[in-house]
C-alpha positions, 0 to 999 in steps of 0.5 A: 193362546200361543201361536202354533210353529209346527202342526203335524197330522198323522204322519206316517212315512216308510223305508222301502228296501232292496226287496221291496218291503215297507217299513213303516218307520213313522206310523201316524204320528201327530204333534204340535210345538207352539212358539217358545215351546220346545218338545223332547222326542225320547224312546229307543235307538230305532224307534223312528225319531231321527225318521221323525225328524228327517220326515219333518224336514219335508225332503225326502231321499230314498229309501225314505218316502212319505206316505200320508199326512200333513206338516204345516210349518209357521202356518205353510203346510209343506206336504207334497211341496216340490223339493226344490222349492222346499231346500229355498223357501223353507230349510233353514228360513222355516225350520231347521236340522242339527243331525245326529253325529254334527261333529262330522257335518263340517267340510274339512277342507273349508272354513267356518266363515265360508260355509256360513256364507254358502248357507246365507247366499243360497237363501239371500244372493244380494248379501255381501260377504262384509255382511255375513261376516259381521252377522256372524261374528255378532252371533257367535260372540253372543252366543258365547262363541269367539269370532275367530272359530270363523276363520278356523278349519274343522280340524283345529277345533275341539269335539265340543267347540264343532258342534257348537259351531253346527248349531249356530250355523244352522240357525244363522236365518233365524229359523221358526222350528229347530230338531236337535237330533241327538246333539249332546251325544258322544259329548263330555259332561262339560261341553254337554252342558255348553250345548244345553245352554247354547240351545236355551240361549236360542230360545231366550234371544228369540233366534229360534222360536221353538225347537224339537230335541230328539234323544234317548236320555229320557232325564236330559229331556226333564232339564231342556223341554216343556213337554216330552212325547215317546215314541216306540216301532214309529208311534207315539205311545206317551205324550205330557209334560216333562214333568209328568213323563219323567215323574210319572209315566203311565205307558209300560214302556215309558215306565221302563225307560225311566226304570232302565236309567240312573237319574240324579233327580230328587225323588228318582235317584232311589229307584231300583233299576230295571231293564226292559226285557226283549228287543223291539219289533221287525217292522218289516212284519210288525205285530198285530196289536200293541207293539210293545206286547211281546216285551211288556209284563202286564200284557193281556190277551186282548193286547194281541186282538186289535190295534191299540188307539191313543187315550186322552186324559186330563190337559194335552196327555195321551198314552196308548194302552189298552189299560184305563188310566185308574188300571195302570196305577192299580196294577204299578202299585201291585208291582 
């Protein structure tokens, strides 16, 4: 059995705003990545992946707090760790962030060379900076990145070529876990392509040892990531594998995020599109019962009555619905 990178055990972390309101952005979530696995994380914008994500890094800024839960990472179970402690022993040794809009991570105003060099002397002082220069021109050739981006400022390098640059810096010390939040958006197809296969050479050179991919693109998932998990107003409502989440879901909003998008994948591309009526809930005053509810054609009144649990069927798959598995394939082919 592999050994396990990151565990995660009912999760649940807030937003509090200027008035006082709770916003319950991560509602307790579970999960678990084994070594050389990797886990994509698919659903709407606001549904709580990047909280999710932020959350998993176990340092927390206001207005996001941490409410219950455990994160264990690499055996280390972080949760209640004193910041400080956690930005020097465990961002970017145990785990590490590729954010949402990486391009504009850089610093304009130093070069690559030098904040590769901030990075690993604020984990390992005694490093020479002869050292962390050929460390990192090693990774950047090998990672299909010419050493001479070191020497270059932001500003002279292309949109595709910056965030291939975040990435490698950000798992320059080898992290166990990565999130990549979003990291081929407002990309084009082909430096798309060139952040997909930099993150498997990742993987397959050993650098990191499993990683979290976070997107809207439920598809992309299918190509980069074993298993996927979707999440909706802060809850997970369907986890298997890639395979089964892309070909087959079985939670309606999973469903309708595969009907909702064009995909080039053999037996997908024929399908009629479909758009999910509605908008997700105000989880300032959520609703009771299934979350999804108001926005769900096969919804039944005993959807309202209580809160929805997850239901485990065959392997590591979970959904929640209130609808048995053998129900919801009935009522799909009745569609």
């Amino acid at each position: 059995m592999s050994k396990v990178m990151l565990e995660v055990k009912e999760l649940t972390t807030k937003y509090i705003t200027r008035f006082r309101e709770d916003v319950y952005a991560v509602d307790h979530v579970s999960l678990k990545v084994e070594e050389g696995k990797s886990l994509g994380i698919a659903g709407e914008s606001g549904c709580g992946k990047s909280t999710l994500a932020l959350s998993l890094m176990g340092y927390y800024f206001a207005p996001l707090h941490y409410t219950s839960g455990e994160i264990i990472i690499n055996g280390q179970n972080i949760t209640g760790m004193d910041p400080d402690e956690v930005r020097k022993s465990i961002l970017g040794t145990e785990i590490a962030y590729i954010p949402q809009s990486a391009m504009n991570a850089l610093n304009p105003t130093q070069k690559i060379i030098h904040l590769i060099e901030d990075v690993i002397q604020a984990h390992n002082p005694k490093t020479t900076k002869k050292e962390i220069r050929e460390l990192a021109e090693g990774r950047f050739e090998e990672l299909g990145l010419p050493a001479e981006v070191l020497q270059k400022y932001p500003v002279e390098l292309s949109g595709g070529m910056k965030q291939r640059t975040v990435i490698a810096t950000s798992v320059i010390l080898n992290p166990k876990v990565l999130i990549a939040d979003e990291p081929s958006s407002a990309l084009d197809v082909t430096s798309q392509k060139m952040v997909i296969k930099m993150l498997r050479d990742l993987m397959e050179k050993g650098y990191v040892k499993s990683m979290i991919f976070i997107t809207h693109e439920l598809p992309l998932l299918y190509n980069v990531t074993d298993d996927i998990m979707v999440m909706y107003a802060g809850q997970i409502v369907e986890k298997g594998t890639a395979q089964e989440v892309v070909f087959d879901p079985l939670h309606p909003y999973a469903k309708g995020l595969m009907g909702s998008i064009i995909v080039p994948e053999k037996g997908l591309r024929d399908v009629k599109l479909t758009a999910i009526p509605g908008v997700p809930p105000n989880l300032k005053k959520p609703p009771f019962g299934c979350q999804f509810a108001e926005r769900c054609k096969y919804v039944i009144p005993e959807c309202k009555s209580h809160p929805i649990d997850l239901r485990e069927i065959k392997g590591d798959r979970i959904y929640r619905c209130i609808f048995t598995e053998a129900q919801l394939r009935k009522v799909y082919q009745n569609d």
